[in-house]
N, C-alpha and C positions, 0 to 999 in steps of 0.2 A: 741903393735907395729903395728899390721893389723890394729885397728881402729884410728891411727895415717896416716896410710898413706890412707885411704878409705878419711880422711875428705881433704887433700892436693889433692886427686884425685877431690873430690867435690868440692872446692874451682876454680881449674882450670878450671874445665868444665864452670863454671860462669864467670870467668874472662874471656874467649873467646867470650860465649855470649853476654856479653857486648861490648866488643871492637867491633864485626859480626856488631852489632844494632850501634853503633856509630860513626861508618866508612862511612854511606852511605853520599850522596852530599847533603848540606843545600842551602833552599832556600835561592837568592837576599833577601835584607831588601828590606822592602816597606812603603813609606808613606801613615800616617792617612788618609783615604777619608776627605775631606771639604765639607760641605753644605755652600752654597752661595745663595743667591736669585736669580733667571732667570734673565736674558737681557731684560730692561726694552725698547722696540719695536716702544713705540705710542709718545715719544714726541717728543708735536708741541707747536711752538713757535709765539703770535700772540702780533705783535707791535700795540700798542693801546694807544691814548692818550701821557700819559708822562712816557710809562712804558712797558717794554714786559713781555707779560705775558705768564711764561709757564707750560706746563700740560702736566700729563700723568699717565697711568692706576695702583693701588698699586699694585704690585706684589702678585701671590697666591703661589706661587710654587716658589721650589728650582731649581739647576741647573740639577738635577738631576731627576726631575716631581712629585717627592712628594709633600706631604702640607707644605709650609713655615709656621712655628710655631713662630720664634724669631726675626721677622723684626721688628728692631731700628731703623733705620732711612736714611734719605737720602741727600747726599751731591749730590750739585747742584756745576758743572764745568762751569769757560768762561773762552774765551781768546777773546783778541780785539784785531783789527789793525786798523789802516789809509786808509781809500781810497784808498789814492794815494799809496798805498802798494802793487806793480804789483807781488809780489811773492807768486803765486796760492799755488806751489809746498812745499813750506818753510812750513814744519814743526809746528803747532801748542804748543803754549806753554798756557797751561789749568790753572789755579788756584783754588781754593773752594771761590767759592762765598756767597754762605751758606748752615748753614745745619740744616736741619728739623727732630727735635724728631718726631716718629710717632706716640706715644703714644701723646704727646700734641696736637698735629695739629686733630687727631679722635677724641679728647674727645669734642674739641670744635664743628665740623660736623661727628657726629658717622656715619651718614647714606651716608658716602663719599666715592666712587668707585675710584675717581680721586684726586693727589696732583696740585694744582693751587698754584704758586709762582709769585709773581709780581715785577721784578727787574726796580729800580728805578734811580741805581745808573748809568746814561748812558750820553756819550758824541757824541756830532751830529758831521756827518761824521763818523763813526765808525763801521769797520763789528766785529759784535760778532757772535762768535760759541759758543754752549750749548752743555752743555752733562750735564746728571745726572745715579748716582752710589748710589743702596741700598746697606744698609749693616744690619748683622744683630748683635743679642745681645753681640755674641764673636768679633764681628768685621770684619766679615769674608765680604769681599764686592763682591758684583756681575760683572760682566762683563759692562763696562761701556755702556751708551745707543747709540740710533742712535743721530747723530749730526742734531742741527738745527741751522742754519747761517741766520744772518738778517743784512741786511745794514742800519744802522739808521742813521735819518737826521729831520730835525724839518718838525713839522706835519701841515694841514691847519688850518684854524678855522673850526670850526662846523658847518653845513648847517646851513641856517638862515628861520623865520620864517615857521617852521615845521605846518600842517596842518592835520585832521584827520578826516572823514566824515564816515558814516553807509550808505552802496549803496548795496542794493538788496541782503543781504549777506554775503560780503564781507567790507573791513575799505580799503580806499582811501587815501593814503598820499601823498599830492603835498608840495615843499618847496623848496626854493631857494639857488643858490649857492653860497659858502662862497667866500667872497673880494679876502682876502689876507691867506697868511701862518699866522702861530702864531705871528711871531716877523713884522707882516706887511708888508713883503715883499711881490712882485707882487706874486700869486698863479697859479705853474708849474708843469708840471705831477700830475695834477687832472683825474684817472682814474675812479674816478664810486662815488657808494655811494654800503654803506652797511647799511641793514635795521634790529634794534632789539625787539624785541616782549617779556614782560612778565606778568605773572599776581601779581595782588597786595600782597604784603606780601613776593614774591620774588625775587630773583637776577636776573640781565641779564644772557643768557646764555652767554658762549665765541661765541661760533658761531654765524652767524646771520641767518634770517629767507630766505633771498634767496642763492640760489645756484651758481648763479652768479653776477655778478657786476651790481647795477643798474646802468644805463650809462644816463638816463633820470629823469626828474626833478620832478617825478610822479611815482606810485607804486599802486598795489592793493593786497592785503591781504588777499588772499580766503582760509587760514587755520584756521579760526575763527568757531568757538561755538556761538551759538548765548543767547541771556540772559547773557553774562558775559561781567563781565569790564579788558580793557587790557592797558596795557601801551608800549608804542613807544618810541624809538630813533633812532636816525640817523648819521650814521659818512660819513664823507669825506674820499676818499681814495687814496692817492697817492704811486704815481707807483718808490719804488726809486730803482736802478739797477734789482735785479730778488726779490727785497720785498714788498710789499703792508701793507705803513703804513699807519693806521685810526689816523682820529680826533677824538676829544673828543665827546663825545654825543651831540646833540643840545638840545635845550631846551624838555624836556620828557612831549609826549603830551598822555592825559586818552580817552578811548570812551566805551563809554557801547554798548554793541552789541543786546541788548534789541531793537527789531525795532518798533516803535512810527511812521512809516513814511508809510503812506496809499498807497495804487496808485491811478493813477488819472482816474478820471472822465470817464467812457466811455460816445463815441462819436458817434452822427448821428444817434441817434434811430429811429427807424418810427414806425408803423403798420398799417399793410395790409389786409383789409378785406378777407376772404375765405370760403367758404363753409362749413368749418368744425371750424371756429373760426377765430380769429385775430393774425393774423402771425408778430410777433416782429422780428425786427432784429436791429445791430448795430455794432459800428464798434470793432476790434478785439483790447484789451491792450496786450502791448506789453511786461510786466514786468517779468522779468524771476522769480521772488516768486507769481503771481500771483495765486489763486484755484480757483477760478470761481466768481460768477455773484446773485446780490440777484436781483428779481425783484419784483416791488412794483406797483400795482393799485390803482385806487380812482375812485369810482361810482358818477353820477354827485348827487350833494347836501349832500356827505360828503367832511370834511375839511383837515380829512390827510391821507395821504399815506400812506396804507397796505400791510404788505408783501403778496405776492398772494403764494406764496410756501415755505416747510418748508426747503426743501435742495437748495443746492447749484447748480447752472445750471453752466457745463463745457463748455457749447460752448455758441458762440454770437448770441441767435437766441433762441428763445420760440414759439409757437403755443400754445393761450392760447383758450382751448377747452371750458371753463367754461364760456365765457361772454356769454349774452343773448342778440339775437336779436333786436332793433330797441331802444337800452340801448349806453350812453354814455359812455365811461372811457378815463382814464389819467391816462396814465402809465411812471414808468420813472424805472431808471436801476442803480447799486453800482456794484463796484467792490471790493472783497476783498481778501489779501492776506494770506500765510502759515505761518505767526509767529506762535509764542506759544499765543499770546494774540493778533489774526486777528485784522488788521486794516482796513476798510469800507472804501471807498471814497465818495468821496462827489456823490452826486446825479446827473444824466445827465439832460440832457435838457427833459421837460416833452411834453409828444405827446399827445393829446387828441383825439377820432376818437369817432364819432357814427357810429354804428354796424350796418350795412344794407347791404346786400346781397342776 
């Protein structure tokens, strides 16, 4: 009987305990956290041709600043309106224009930091707004991007007769301005030119090589290497509402930057008898790759001209100490420049002096 009622005693004491411990307040339910990709920040929208083209940086990280592991892919948004569509405030209505596996698009440029999409599908007069939204392998999508709006409208022809010359340095592009727009109409809102620059074997960039618009029918290119070959083009730019749409490239012109091209001739030589020798001078070139000055003598009854020194003379003007007394010579003077493979000019005019003093 006592160890009947000791185990209803101990049964109790548990049955309390438990209700104690199951009484207390449960927390609210919570939703699963989502990993999503970051807010994709950089893209820019550039009208070019018959096509806008747009880019922007692959996402690294999640919304949450970790490493994104599962990015699939990215759906590209527009909406379009009319011109004459005075409704600023109205609402945008988006659609998927396309969408890009990220796996396909890497495999073809593994070593690609940026998505570059070329929308083709465009009607003149029309504002388009962009947006683009990664997503990843569950489908979970990021916060859509920053908005880029473009007013499209037909574009000009392409500069005409493009030109490209090697000048002290630098490549020189002079070229003329295009007639008409595309469909021949009179050419309106021609705001500049844009200049593109690349090396063989590679694409244009999107950007182009200046900073601002050129606005003149002429250009110079002092971001050049020299001993390399580069390729040029050139668009036309018009100004339509707050967009700046390019023409199509002009014809793509090659220069090798290998310079072949001497300086000229120095000028006005004399010499001047002295006490201490024959004082040379003559006049100063002007050439900003210039390194200095060979000079060359000839004793009277030989026939060619010797170089009298083994370096290079920086300035325009020698004292040559070595001639001998009541002795003839003719002298004359080169100039040669800092390539990798110096160019020599031609020979000055030659002086002749008998040494008497």
């Amino acid at each position: 009987m006592k160890s009947r009622q000791f185990f209803k005693t101990i049964f109790f004491y548990i049955l309390c305990a438990v209700t104690f411990l199951s009484c207390g307040k449960k927390d609210e339910p919570s939703a699963p956290v989502t990993i999503a990709p970051a807010k994709i920040k950089d893209l820019t929208a550039l009208p070019q041709g018959k096509a806008i083209t747009l880019s922007w940086s692959i996402p690294r990280k999640n919304t949450y600043g970790s490493e994104l592991l599962n990015l699939k892919g990215f759906k590209i948004l527009r909406s379009e309106k009319d011109f004459k569509d005075s409704c600023i405030e109205c609402p945008k209505r988006f659609v998927i224009l396309y969408d890009i596996d990220y796996k396909t698009y890497t495999m073809s440029k593994p070593q690609a930091t940026r998505i570059n999409y070329s929308d083709r599908y465009l009607q003149f007069k029309k504002i388009y707004t962009y947006k683009v939204v990664s997503y990843t392998s569950a489908n979970q999508p990021s916060p859509g991007s920053n908005a880029q709006e473009v007013f499209w409208d037909l574009p000009s022809l392409p500069p005409k007769n493009c030109q490209a010359e090697l000048k002290e340095k630098s490549v020189v592009l002079i070229w003329e301005e295009p007639a008409t727009l595309e469909d021949g109409s009179p050419l309106e809102e021609l705001a500049g030119y844009n200049l593109y620059r690349r090396l063989p074997g590679e694409d244009y960039p999107l950007k182009p090589i200046n900073s601002e618009l050129i606005t003149t029918l002429a250009c110079r290119d002092k971001g050049i290497e020299m001993d390399r070959d580069y390729c040029y083009t050139l668009r036309a730019v018009r100004k339509i509402k707050e967009t700046f749409i390019e023409s199509e490239g002009c014809e793509e012109v090659t220069i090798t930057t290998t310079d072949h091209t001497p300086p000229d001739a120095p000028t006005r030589l004399i010499a001047i008898p002295t006490q201490r020798g024959i004082l040379l001078k003559w006049n100063e070139n002007k050439e900003s790759d210039l390194k200095g000055y060979i000079l060359y003598r000839r004793s009277e009854g030989e026939t060619d001209l010797k170089r009298l020194l083994t370096t290079l003379l920086t300035r325009s003007g020698y004292l040559d100490s070595s001639a001998t007394r009541e002795e003839t010579y003719t002298y004359a003077v080169t100039a040669i420049d800092d390539a990798t493979y110096p160019n020599e000019s031609e020979f000055s005019e030659e002086v002749t002096l008998e040494y008497h003093f």
